[in-house]
C-alpha positions as CSV (number, residue, x, y, z in Angstrom):
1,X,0.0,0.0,0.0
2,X,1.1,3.2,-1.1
3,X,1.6,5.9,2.1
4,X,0.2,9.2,1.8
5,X,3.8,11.7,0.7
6,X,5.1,8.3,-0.5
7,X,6.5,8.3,-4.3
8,X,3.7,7.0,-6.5
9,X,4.6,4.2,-9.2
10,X,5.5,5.3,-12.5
11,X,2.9,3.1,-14.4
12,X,1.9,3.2,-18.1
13,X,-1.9,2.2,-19.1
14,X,-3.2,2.0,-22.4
15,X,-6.3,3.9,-22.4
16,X,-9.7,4.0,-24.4
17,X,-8.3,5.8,-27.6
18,X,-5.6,3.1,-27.8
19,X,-3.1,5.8,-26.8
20,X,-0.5,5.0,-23.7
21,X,-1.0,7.2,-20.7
22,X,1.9,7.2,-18.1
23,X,1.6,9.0,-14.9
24,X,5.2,10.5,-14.7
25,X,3.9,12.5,-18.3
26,X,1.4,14.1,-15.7
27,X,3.8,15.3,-13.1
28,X,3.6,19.0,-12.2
29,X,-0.2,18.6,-12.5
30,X,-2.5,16.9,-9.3
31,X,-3.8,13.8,-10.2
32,X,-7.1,12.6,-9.4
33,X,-6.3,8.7,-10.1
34,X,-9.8,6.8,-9.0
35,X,-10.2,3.0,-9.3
36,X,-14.1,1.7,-9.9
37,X,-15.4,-2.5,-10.5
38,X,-16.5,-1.8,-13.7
39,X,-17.7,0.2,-17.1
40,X,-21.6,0.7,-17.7
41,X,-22.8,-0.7,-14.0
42,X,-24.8,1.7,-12.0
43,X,-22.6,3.1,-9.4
44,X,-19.7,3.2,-11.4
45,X,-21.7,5.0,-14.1
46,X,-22.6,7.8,-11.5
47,X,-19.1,7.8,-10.5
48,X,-17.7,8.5,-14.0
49,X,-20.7,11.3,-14.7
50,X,-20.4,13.4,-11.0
51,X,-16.1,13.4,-12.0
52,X,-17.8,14.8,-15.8
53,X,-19.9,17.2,-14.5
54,X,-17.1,18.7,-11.9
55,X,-14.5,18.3,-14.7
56,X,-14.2,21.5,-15.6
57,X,-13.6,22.8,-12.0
58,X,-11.2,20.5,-11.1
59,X,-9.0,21.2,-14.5
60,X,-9.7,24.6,-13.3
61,X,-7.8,23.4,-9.9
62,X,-4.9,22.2,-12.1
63,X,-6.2,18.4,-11.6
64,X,-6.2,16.2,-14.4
65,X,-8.7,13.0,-13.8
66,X,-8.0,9.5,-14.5
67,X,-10.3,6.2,-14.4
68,X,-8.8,3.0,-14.2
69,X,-10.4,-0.7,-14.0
70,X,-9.9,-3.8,-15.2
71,X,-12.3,-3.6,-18.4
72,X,-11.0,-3.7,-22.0
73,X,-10.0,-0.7,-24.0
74,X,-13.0,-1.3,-26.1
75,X,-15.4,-1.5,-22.8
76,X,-13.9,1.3,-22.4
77,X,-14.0,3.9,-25.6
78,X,-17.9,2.1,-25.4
79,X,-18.4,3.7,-21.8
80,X,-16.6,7.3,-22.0
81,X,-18.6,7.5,-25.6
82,X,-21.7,6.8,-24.1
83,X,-21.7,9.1,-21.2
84,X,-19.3,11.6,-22.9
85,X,-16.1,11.2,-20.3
86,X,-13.7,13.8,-20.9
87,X,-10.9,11.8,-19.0
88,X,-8.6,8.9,-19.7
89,X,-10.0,5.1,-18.9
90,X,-6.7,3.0,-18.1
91,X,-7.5,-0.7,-19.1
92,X,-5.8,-2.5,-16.3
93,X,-6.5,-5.5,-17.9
94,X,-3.2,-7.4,-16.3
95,X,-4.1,-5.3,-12.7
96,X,-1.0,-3.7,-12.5
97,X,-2.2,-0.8,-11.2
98,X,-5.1,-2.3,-9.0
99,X,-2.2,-4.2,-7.2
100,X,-0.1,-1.1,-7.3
101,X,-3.0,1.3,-5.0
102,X,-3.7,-2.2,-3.4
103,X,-7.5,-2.1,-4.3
104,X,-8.4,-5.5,-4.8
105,X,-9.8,-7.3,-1.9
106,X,-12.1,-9.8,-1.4
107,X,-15.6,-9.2,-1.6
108,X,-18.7,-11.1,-0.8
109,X,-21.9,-10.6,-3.0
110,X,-25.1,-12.6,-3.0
111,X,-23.0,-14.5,-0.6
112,X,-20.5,-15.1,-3.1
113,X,-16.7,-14.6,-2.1
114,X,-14.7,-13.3,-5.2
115,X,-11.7,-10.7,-5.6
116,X,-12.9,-7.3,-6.7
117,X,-11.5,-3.7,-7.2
118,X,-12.8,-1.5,-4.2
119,X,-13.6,1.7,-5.3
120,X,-10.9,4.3,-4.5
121,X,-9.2,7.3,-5.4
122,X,-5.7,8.5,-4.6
123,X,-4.9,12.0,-5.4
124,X,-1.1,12.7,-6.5
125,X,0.5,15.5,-6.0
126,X,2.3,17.4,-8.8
127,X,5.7,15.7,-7.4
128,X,4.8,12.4,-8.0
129,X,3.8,11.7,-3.6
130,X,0.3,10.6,-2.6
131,X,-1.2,13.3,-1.5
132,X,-4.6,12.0,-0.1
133,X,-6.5,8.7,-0.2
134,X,-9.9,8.2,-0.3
135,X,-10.7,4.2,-0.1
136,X,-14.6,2.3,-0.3
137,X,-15.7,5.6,-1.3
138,X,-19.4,6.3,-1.3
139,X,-20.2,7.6,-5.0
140,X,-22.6,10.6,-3.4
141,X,-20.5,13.6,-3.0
142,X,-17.4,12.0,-3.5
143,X,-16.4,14.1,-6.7
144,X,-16.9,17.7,-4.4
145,X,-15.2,16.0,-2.4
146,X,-11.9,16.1,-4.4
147,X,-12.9,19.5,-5.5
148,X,-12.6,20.2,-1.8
149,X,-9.8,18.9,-0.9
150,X,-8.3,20.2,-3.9
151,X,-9.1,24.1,-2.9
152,X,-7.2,23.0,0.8
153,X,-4.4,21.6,-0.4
């Protein structure tokens, strides 16, 4: 697990245009790197749209966001064309970066144990160090949340 003002993981993603996005290409900008189960499902759908609709304010805070799961780049391009995402998707489809932020854990649904991505969000500071962490976040207000924490920091 990465430690809040630890150095963050240089990782490379492809994302949903095909394009490679790596984070040290990002440095000298905050980084609002959140981590959701998966494209086109309800929460992660609001998720994705409240990050949209605050997107211009938190490019206006100098933050650039990012989305990553483990869905394909074409689940991908498919999602962020359907509900107009004006971010990068990474495609973690090897988990790299799930294992990286340490959000896979094991979850239980319909009492059903399997390993899932817990939704999170790590914000990186322009240096490259964790600047906050935000882990089983609560879709509701979590994007004005950022924004908050954002006009604090």
């Amino acid at each position: 697990m990465i430690e809040i003002g630890a150095s963050v993981p240089d990782l490379e993603g492809t994302i949903q245009d095909g394009s490679t996005l790596r984070l040290r290409d990002l440095r000298g900008r905050h980084v609002a790197l959140y981590f959701y189960p998966k494209d086109n499902t309800a929460g992660c759908t609001r998720q994705a749209q409240d990050l949209r609709d605050l997107h211009a304010e938190l490019t206006r805070a100098g933050c650039v966001v990012v989305g990553v799961s483990r869905d394909s780049v074409a689940s991908h391009r498919r999602f962020a064309e359907k509900h107009a995402l004006p971010f990068a998707l990474v495609a973690d489809t090897d988990e790299t970066w799930c294992h990286a932020f340490d959000v896979i854990h094991e979850k239980t649904l319909y009492g059903r144990r399997y390993l899932g991505v817990v939704r999170s969000t790590f914000l990186i500071a322009p240096d490259g160090t964790l600047a906050a962490a935000w882990r089983n976040v609560k879709v509701p207000g979590h994007a004005a949340a950022v924004l908050d924490h954002l006009a604090r920091a």
